[in-house]
N, C-alpha and C positions, 0 to 999 in steps of 0.2 A: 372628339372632345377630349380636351386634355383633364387626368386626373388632379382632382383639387390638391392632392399632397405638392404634387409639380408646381403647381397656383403658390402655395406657399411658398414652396423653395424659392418660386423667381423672385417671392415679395421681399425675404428673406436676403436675398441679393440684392436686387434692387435697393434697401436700407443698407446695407452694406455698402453699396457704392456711393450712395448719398453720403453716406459718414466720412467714406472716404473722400471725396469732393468738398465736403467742409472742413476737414484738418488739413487744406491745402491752401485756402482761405487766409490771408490775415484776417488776424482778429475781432479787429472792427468792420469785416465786410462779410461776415457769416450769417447764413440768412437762419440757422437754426440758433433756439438760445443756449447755453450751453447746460441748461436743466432737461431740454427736449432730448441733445446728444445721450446726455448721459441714458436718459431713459430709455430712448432705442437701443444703446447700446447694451448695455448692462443687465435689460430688464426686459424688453419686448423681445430682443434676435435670443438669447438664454434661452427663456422658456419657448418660442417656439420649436427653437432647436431642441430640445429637451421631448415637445412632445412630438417631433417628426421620430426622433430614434425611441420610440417606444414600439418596442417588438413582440408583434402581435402574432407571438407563437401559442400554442396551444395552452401552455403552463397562465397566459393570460384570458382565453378564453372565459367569458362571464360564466358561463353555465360548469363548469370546471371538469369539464369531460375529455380532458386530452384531446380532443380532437378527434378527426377522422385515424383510422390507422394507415400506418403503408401499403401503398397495392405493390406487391411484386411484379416483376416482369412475367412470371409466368402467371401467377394471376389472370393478368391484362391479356396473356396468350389464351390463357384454357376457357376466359370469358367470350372471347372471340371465337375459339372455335364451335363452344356451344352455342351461339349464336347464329356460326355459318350452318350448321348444321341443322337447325331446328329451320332455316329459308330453304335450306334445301328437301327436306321432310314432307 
């Protein structure tokens, strides 16, 4: 299943391409009006785009706890060996 952020991007495209398909139109054969263009254009693709680049680093975190911290490589090693060790005990 595909993540919904991707959902948007396509939809996101997808308006895009429409837009582009009607400024290729003459102008009396454009099936959008030119209040709807503008709207999508200027006003719906913006803010979605707006809130896809919203980065959701820890500094954004609700609870404002930085986040988890980094695990080290050795960390992630000295976790694993006390692990192999306590299977083999």
């Amino acid at each position: 299943m595909a993540n919904e952020y991707s959902n948007i991007e396509r939809i996101i495209k997808e308006l895009k391409e429409v837009l582009a398909r009607e400024s290729k139109k003459p102008e009396d054969c454009t099936d959008l009006t030119s209040s709807l263009r503008d709207l999508i254009e200027f006003e719906i693709i913006p803010v979605l785009e707006n809130e896809l680049d919203c980065d959701p680093t820890p500094e954004h975190l609700y609870d404002h706890s930085g986040g988890e911290p980094p695990v080290t490589t050795a960390e992630i090693w000295m976790q694993a060996h006390r692990e192999t060790h306590l299977l083999h005990s």
